[in-house]
C-alpha positions in Angstrom: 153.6 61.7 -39.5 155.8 63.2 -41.6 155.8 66.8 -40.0 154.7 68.8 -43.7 151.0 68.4 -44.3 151.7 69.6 -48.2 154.4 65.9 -48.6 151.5 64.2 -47.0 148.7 65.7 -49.5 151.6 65.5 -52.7 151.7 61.5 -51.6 148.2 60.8 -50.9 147.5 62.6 -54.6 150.1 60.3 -56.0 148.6 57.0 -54.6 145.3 58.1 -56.1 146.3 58.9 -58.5 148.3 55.1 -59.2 145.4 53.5 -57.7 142.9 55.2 -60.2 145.7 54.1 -63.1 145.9 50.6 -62.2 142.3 50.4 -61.9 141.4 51.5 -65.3 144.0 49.7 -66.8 141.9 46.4 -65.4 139.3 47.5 -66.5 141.2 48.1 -70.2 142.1 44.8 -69.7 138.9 42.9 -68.9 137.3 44.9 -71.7 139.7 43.6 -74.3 139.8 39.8 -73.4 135.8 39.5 -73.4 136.1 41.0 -76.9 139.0 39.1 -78.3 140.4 43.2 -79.3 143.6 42.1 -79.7 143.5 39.4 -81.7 141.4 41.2 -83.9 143.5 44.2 -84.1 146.8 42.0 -85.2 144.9 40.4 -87.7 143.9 43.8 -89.4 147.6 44.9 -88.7 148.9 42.1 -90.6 146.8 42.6 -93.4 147.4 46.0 -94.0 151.2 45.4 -93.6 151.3 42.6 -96.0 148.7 43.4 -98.5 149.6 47.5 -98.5 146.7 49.0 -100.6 146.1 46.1 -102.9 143.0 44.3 -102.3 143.7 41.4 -104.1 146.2 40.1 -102.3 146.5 37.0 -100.5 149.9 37.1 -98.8 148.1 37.6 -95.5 146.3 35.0 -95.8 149.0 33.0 -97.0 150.6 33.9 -93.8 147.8 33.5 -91.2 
């Protein structure tokens, strides 16, 4: 098609590879909604950003 069989094999590899890419990344995806990651991860990001080492802190909480 193209008249070089190595551009054919360098584009094929490159749509597998963007195929494989977008695939996992749906699966990233689906994997993270069912288990609410995210929203769990910002809470514990806001948490240690606010409170810092200090346990008894309730400026988190404050702001959630």
């Amino acid at each position: 098609m193209l008249g070089s069989p190595i551009l054919e094999v360098v584009i094929g590899i490159v749509f597998i590879y963007l195929l494989f890419s977008l695939l996992s990344t749906i699966v990233n995806e689906l994997i993270a909604a069912s288990f609410r990651l995210r929203a769990k991860n910002l809470k514990n990001a806001i948490r240690r950003m606010l409170d810092g080492n200090q346990d008894a802190s309730k400026l988190s909480e404050d702001f959630l």
